[in-house]
C-alpha positions in Angstrom: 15.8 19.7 18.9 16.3 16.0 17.7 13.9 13.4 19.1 14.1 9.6 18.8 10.3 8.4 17.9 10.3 4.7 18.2 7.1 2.5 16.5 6.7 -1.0 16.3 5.4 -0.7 13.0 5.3 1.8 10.0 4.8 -0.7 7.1 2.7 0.8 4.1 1.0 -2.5 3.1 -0.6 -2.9 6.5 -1.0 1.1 7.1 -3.3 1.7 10.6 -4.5 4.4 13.3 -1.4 4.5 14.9 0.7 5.5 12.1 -1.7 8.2 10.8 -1.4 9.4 14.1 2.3 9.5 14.5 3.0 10.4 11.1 0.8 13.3 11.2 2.4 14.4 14.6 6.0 14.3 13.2 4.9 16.1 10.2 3.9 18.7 12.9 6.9 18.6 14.9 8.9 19.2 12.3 6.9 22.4 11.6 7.6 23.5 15.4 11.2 23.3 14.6 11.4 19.7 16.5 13.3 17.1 14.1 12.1 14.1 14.4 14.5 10.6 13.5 12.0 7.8 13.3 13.0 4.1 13.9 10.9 1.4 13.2 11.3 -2.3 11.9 12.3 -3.4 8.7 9.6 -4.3 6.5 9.1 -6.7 3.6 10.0 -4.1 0.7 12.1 -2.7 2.9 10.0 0.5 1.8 9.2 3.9 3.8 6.2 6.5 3.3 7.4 8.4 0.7 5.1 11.4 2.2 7.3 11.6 5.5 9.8 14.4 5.2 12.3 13.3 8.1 15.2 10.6 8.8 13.4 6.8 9.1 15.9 4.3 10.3 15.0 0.6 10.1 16.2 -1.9 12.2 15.7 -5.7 12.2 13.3 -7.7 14.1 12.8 -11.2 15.0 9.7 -13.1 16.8 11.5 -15.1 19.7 9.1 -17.8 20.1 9.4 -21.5 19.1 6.6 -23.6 17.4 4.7 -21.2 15.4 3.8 -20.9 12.0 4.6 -18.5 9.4 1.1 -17.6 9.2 0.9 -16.8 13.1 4.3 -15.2 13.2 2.4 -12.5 10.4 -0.4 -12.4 13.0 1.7 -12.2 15.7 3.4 -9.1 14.1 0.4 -7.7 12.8 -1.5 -6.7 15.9 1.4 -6.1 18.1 3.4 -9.3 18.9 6.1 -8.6 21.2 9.0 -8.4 19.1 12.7 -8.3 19.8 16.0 -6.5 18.2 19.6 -6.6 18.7 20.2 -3.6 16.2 17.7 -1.2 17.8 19.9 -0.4 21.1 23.6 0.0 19.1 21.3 2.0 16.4 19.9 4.3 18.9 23.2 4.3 21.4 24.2 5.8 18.4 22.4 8.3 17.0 24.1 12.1 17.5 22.7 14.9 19.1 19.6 13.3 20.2 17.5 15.1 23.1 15.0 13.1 24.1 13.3 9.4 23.4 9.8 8.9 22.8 8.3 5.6 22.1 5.3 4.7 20.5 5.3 1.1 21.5 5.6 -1.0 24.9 7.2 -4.4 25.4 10.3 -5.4 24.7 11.5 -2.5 22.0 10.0 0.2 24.2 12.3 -1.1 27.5 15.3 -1.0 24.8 14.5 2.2 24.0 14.0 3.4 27.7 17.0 1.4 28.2 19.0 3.7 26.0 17.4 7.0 27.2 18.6 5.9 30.8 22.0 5.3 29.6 22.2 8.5 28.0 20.5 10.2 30.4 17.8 11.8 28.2 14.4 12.4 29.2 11.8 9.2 27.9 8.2 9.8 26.9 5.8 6.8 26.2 2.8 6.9 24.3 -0.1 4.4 24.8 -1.7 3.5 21.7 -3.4 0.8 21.7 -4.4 0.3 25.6 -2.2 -0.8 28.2 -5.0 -0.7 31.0 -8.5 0.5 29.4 -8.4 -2.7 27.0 -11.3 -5.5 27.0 -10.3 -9.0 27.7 -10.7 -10.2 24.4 -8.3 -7.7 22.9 -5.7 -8.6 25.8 -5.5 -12.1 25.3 -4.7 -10.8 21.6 -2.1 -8.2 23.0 -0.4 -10.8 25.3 -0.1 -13.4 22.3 -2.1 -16.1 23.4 -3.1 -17.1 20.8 -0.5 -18.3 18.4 0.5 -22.1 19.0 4.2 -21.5 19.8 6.2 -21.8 23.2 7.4 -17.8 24.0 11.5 -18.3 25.0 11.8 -14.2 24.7 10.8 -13.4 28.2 14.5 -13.5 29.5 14.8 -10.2 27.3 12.1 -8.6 28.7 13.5 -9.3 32.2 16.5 -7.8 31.1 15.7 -4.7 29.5 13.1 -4.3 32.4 10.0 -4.1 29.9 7.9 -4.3 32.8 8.7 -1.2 34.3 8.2 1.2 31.0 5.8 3.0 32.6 8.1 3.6 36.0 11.0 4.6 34.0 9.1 7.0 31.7 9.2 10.9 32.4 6.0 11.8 31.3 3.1 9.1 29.6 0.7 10.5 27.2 -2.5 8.1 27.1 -5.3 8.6 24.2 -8.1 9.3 26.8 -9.3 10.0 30.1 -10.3 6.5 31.1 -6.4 5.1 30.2 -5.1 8.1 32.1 -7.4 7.7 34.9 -6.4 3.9 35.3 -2.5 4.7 35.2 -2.7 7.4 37.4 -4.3 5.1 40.3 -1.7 2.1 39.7 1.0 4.7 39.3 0.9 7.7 41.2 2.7 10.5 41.2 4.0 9.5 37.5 3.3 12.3 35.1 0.0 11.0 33.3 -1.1 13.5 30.5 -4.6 12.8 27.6 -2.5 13.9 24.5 -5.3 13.3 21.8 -4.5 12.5 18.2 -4.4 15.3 15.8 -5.8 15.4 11.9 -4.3 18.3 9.5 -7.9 19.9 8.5 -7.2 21.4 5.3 -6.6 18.2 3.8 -10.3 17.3 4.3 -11.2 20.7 2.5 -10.2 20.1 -0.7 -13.4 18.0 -2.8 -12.1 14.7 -3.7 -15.8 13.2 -4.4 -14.9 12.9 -8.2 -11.6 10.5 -6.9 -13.9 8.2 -4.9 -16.9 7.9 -7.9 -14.1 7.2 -10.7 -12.2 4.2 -8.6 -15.7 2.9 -6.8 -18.3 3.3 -9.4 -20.3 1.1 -7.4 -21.1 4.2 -4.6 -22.7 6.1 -7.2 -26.4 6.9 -5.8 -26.1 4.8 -3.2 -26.6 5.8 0.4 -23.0 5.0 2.1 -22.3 3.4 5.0 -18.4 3.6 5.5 -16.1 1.9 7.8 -12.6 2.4 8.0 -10.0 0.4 9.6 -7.8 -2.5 9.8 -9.3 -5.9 8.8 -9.0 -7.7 12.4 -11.9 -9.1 14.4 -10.9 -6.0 17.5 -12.2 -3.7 14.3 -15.3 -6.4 14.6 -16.7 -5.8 10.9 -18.1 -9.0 11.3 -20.7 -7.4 13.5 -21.4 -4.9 11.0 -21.8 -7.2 8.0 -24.3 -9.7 10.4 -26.4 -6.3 10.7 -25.9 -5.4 6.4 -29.6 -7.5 5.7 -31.5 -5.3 8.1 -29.9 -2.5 6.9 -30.7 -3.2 3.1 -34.5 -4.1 4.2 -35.1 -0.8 5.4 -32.8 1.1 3.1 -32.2 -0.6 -0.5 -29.8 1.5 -1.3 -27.4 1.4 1.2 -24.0 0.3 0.1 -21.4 -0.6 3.2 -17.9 0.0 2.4 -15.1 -1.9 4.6 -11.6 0.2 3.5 -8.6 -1.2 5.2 -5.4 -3.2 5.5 -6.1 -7.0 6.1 -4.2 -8.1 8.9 -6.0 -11.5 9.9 -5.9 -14.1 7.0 -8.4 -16.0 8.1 -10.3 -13.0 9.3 -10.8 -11.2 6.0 -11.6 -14.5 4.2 -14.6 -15.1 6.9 -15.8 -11.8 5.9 -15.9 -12.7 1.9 -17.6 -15.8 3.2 -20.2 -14.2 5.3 -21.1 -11.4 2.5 -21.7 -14.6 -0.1 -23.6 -16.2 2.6 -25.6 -13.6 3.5 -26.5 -12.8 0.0 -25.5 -9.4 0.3 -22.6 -8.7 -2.2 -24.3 -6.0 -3.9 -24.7 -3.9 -0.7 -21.1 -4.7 0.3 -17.9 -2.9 -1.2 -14.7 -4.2 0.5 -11.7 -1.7 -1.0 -8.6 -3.6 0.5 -5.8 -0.4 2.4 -5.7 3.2 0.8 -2.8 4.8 2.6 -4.2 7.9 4.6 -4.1 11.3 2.5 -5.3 9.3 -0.9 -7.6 11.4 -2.7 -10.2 8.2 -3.2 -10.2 7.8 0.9 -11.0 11.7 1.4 -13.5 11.3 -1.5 -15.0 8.1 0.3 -15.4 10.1 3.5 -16.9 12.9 1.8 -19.0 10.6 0.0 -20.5 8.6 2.9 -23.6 9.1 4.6 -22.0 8.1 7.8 -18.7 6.9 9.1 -19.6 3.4 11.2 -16.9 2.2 14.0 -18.1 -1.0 15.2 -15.2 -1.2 16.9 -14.7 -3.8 20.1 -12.2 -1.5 21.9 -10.9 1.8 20.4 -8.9 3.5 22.9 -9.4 7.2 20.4 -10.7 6.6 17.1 -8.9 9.1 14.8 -11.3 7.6 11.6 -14.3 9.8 14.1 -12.2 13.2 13.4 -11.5 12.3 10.1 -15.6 11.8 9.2 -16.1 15.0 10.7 -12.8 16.9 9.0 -14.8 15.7 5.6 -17.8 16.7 6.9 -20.0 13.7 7.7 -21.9 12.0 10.7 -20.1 9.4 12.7 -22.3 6.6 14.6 -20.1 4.3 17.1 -20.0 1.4 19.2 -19.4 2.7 23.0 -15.9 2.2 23.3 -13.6 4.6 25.9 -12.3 6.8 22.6 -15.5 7.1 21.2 -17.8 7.8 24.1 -15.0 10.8 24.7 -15.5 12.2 21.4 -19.1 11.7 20.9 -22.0 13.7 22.4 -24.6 11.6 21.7 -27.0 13.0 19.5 -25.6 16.2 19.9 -22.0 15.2 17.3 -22.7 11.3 16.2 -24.6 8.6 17.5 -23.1 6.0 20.4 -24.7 2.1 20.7 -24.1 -0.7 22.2 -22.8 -3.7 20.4 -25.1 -5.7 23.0 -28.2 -3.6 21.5 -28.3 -3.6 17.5 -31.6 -1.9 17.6 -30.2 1.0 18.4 -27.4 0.5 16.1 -30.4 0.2 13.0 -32.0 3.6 14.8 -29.3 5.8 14.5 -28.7 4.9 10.7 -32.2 5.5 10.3 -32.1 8.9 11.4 -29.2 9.2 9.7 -30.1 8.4 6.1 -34.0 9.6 6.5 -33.1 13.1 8.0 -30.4 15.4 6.0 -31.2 17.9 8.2 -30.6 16.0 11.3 -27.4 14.3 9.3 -26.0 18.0 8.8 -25.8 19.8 11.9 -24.8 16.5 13.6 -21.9 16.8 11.2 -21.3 20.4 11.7 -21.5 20.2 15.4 -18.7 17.5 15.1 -16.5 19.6 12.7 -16.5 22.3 14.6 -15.1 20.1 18.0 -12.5 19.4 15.6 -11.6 21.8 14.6 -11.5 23.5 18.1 -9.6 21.2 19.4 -8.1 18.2 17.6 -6.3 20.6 14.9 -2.6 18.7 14.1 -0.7 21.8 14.8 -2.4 22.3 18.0 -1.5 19.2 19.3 1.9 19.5 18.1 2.5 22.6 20.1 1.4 20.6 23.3 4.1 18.0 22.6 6.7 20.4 22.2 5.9 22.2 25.2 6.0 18.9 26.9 9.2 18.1 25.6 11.1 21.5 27.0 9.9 20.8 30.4 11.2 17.5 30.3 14.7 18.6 28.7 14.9 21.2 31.2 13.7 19.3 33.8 16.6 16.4 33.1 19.1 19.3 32.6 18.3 21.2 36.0 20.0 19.5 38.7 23.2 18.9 36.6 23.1 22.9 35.7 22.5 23.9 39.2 25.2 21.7 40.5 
């Protein structure tokens, strides 16, 4: 079985949630016997993960929009501008012995690729990353790209490859969480809505890669750590965590946050240096720039950490949650949709509100002050992942999704 997996992005130097995800669901495809051909856009280097054992195809994109800077148009990209492509349809036209198209993006490369999977007559799955319905305002205005400078001319596309109706078009949608699914269902009835959660390969996280982490970071040596993993953009809202670093550092000296991730706002990340220097707090701050996922140093760093912290303003899953608890540590979380389905509180991890810091300082409190509390909190969230959010698990759920479909498409034109 050959499948078409379309992203919007897979570029190394700005590495996120969503490609750990897909990556380590085509790694587990493949070992389903699905074969998985990957496009996704040409990138500066021109460079694929050297770690993903399966056809990648790049195709050229372009940001149709007038007026904008250089700068914006790398923002624009960044956090899911609506691109377009002439190559992609040809490309995928193309492609030999293909049996179905999944996309991993919406807008206007996802309506080329449904486009294509109409034409041929295959079945389409899309996948909703990011949010499409369970998304803040904030984080829609980002989404919609309202906030570049430049006049948008690319909607005529979008009219004509029907990017609006993505989600009518698609045979089966697989959303992150219950709240997404629950809101397409009601605006789309009868479409087939499944919650296919993100999967993590466990027995990477079993290994001890502590020694990794000390060598590269000698600054988390003794040091109670606080980590934070994701992509430097204010949606990620580390801002809010480094405002909270001088109450943290009162109450426990040694704590040591560490901010690991891809910087995909310019004038984002360079705030953040600003606000540590301001703050007088670079001595309790580490910020370690992108580690592609499955880097000994990032395992070590999870190992290493006290807690994982995801101050996130919307997180429609929250894979970096798994990951803490893969490597064995406590996760503490704003209360976004993906985290509050993951998280029992108090039970797995600790919830707050990013209205409510107090609670925010309570549950590191607890956390650094009480090992014992700190370890079966840990535990309790290990064990949830490893009951359910195992990679190959969740690969043999989208395989078994795919047949139906393929059988499914195939029925009426066998029975005829």
């Amino acid at each position: 079985m050959r499948v078409i997996h379309l992203l919007r992005k897979y570029d190394p130097a700005e590495w996120g949630g969503t490609e750990t995800a897909v990556q380590r669901l085509l790694e587990g495809l493949r070992q389903q016997g699905v074969t998985p051909v990957m496009y996704c856009p040409q990138v500066n280097d021109n460079g694929a993960r050297a770690d993903f054992n399966g056809d990648i195809k790049r195709f050229k994109t372009w940001v149709p929009a007038w007026g904008m800077s250089r700068q914006e148009k790398r923002q624009y990209i960044s956090v899911g501008g609506n691109l377009m492509s002439f190559d992609l349809l040809p490309a995928m036209w193309r492609e030999p012995d293909i049996a179905l198209v999944h996309t991993h993006t919406l807008g206007r490369l996802g309506g080329i690729a449904s486009a294509v999977a109409r034409g041929r007559r295959l079945p389409f799955v899309v996948s909703i990353h990011g949010g499409l319905l369970d998304v803040s305002p904030a984080v829609r205005t980002t989404f919609d790209g309202a906030a570049h400078s430049g006049f948008e001319w690319g909607k005529i596309f979008g009219l004509l490859l029907q990017s609006r109706r993505l989600i009518q078009h698609a045979d089966a949608v697989l959303a992150c969480n219950l709240t997404e699914a629950e809101l397409l269902r009601k605006k789309h009835p009868g479409k087939r809505i499944d919650i296919q959660a993100h999967g993590i390969p466990l027995e990477m996280y079993r290994q001890d890669h502590r020694a990794a982490a000390r060598e590269a970071y000698r600054q988390i040596r003794d040091r109670d750590v606080l980590l934070s993993v994701g992509r430097i953009d204010p949606v990620k809202n580390q801002a809010w965590l480094i405002r909270q670093a001088p109450g943290i550092v009162r109450n426990h000296p040694e704590a040591l946050l560490v901010l690991v991730g891809a910087c995909t706002h310019e004038a984002y990340g360079q705030s953040l240096e600003r606000q540590v220097r301001d703050l007088g707090i670079s001595d309790h701050v580490l910020i370690t720039g992108g580690l592609p996922q499955g880097d000994p140093r990032l395992i070590g760093l999870f190992q290493e950490a006290r807690a994982v912290v995801l101050p996130s303003i919307s997180e429609t899953f929250g894979l970096v949650l798994l990951e803490g608890w893969a490597a064995g540590t406590t996760v503490i979380s704003s209360r976004t949709s993906g985290a509050s389905a993951l998280i029992k509180h108090g039970e797995n991890g600790w919830l707050f509100d990013l209205s409510d810091p107090r609670a925010f300082h309570q549950a590191v409190s607890q956390t650094l002050l009480n090992p014992g509390l700190r370890t079966r909190l840990a535990e309790s969230g290990r064990q949830l992942a490893t009951s359910e959010y195992d990679v190959r698990s969740v690969a043999r759920r989208v395989k078994q999704l795919y047949e139906e479909l393929i059988e499914a498409k195939h029925a009426p034109r066998h029975s005829t």
